[in-house]
Backbone as a ProteinNet text record, in pm:
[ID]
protein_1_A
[PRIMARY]
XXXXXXXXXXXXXXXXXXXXXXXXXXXXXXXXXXXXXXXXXXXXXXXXXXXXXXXXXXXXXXXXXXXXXXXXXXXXXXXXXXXXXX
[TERTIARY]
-3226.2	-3081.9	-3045.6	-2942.8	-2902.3	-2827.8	-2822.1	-2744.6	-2692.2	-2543.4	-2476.1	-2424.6	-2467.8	-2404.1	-2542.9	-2480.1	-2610.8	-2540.7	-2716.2	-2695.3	-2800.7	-2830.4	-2965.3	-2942.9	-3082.1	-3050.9	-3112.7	-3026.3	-3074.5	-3064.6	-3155.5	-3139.6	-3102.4	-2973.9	-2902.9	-2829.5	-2907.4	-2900.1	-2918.4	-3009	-3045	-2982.7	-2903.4	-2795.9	-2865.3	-2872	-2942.3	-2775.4	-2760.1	-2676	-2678.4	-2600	-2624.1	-2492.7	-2542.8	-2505.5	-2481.1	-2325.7	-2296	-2340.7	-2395.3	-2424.3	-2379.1	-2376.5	-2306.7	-2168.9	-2163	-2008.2	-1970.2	-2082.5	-2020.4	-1987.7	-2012.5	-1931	-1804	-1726.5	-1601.8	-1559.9	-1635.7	-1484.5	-1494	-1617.7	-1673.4	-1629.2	-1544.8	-1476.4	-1540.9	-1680.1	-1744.9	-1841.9	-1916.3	-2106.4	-2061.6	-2162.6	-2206.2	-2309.5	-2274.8	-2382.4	-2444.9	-2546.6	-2649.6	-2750.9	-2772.3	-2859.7	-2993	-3088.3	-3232.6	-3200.7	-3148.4	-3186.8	-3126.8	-3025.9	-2936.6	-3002.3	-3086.9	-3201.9	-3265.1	-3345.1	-3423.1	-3414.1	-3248.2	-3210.1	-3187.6	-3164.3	-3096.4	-3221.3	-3332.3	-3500	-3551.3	-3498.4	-3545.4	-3475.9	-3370.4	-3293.7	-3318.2	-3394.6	-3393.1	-3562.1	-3610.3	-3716.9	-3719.4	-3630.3	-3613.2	-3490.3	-3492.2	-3410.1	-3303.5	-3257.3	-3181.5	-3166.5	-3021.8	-3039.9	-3168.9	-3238.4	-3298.5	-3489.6	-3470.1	-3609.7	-3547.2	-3450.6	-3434.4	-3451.3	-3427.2	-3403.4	-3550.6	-3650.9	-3719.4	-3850	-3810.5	-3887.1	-3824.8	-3718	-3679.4	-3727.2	-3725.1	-3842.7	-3982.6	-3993.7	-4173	-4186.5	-4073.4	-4043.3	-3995	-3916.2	-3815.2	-3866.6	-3853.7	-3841	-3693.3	-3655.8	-3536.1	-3564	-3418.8	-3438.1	-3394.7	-3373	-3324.8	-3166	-3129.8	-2993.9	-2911.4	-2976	-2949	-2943.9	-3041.6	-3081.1	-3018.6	-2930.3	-2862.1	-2708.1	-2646.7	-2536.2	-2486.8	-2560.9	-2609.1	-2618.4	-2760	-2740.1	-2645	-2592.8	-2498.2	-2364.8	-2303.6	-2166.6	-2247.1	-2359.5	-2375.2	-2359.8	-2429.5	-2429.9	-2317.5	-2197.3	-2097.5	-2005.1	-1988.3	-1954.5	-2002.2	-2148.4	-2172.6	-2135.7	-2094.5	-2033.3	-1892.3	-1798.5	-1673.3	-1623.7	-1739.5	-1705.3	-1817.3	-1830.6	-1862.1	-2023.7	-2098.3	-2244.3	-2365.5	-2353.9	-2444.1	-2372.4
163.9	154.5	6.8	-42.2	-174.9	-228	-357	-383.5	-474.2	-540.2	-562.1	-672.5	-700.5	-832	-947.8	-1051.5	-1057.8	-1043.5	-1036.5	-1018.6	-1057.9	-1106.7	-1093.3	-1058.6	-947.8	-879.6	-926.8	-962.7	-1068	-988.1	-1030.8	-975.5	-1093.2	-1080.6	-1177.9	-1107.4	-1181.1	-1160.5	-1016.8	-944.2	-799.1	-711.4	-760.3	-687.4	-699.7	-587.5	-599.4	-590.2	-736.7	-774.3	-800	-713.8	-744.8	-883.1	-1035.6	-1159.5	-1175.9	-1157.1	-1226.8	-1344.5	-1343	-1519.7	-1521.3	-1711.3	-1695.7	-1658	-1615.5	-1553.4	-1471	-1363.7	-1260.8	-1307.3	-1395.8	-1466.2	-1492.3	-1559.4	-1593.5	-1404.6	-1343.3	-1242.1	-1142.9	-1115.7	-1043.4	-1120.5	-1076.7	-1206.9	-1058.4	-1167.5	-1096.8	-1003.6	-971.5	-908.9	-770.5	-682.4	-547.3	-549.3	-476.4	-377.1	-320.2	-317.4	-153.9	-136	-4.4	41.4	20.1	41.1	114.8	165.4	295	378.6	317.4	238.9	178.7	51.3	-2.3	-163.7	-92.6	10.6	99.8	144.2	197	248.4	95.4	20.1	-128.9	-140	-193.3	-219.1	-147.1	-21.2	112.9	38.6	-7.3	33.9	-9.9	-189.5	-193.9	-140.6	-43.1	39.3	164.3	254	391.3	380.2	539.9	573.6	672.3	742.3	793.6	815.6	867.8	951.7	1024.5	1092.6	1182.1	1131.4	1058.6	964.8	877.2	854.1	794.2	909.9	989	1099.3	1122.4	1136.4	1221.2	1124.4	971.3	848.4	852.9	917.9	905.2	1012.9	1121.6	1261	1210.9	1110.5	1091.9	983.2	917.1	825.4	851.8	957.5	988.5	1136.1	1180.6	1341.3	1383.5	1386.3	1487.3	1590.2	1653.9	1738.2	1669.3	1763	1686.5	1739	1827.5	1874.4	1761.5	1676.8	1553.9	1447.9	1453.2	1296.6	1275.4	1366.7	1377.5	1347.4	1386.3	1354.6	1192.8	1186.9	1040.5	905.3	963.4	877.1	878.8	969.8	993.7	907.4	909.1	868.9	698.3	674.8	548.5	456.6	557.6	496.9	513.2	597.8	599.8	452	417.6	281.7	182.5	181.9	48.6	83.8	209.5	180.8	154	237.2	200.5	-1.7	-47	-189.4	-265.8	-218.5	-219.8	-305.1	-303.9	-358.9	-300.6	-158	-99.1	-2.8
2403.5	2394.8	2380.6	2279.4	2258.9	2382	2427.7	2567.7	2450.8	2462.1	2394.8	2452.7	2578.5	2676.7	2738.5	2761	2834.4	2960.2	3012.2	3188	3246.7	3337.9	3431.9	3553.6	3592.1	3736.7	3809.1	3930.6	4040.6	4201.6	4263	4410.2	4512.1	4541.3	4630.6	4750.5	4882.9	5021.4	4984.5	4957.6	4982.8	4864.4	4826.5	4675.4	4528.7	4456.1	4345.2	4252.8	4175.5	4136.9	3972.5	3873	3701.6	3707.9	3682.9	3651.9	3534.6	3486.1	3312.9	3290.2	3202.2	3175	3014.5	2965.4	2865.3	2830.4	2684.9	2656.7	2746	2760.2	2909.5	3001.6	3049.3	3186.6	3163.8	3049.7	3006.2	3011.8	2920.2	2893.5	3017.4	3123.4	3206.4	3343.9	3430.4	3560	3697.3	3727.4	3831.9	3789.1	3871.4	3874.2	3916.8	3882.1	3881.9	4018.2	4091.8	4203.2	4142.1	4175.4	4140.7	4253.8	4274.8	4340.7	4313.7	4370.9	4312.3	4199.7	4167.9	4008.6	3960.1	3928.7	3861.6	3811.4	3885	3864.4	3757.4	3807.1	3754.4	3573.7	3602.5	3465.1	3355.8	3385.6	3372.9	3314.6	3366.5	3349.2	3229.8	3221.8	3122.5	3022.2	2970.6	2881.5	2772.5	2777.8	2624.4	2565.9	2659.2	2592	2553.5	2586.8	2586.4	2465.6	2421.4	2294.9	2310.1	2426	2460.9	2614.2	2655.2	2796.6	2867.1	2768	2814.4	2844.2	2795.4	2781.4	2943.9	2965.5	3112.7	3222.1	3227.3	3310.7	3303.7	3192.9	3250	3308.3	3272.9	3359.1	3485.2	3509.9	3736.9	3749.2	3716.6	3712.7	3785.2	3727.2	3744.2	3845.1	3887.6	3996.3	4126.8	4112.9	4244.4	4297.2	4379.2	4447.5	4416	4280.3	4278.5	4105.1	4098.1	3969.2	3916.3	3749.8	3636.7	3649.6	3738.7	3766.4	3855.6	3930.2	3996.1	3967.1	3891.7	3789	3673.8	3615.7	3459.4	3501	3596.3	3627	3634.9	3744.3	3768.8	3641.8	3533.3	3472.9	3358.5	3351.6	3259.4	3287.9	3417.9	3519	3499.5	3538.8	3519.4	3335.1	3259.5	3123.2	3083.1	3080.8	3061	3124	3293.1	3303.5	3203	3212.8	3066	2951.4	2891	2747.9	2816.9	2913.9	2881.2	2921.9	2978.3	3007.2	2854.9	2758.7	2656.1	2682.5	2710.5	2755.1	2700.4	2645	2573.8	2466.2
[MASK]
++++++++++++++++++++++++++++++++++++++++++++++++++++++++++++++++++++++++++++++++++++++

């Protein structure tokens, strides 16, 4: 999947934090939280080719379903397109 911003993900005082840098810092005012799957999905992204190629890499990572795991990354990839980043 194309990421369209830059960013680098940083772990500060215990917080796994996506950092605009560059132009994104000007038009982007303040950092992204993410969880674990969210580092995770972030990490995946500029190697995988769709949703479903992510889902079924936390499949093989996590103890949950794909009825749990699709919601999820879906509600998450949806925030990065609507703040335009991928």
């Amino acid at each position: 999947m194309n990421i369209k911003r830059e960013f680098v993900l940083r772990e500060i005082a215990g917080d796994l934090l996506l950092v605009p840098t560059g132009k994104t810092a000007l038009d982007l005012n303040g950092m992204l939280t993410l969880n674990n799957v969210g580092a995770d999905i972030w990490n995946m992204l500029p190697e995988v080719k769709d949703e479903e190629e992510i889902v079924q890499r936390l499949l093989q990572e996590y103890d949950a379903t794909a009825e749990e795991v699709r919601p999820d990354v879906s509600a998450f990839l949806n925030k990065l397109r609507e703040l335009n980043i991928i």
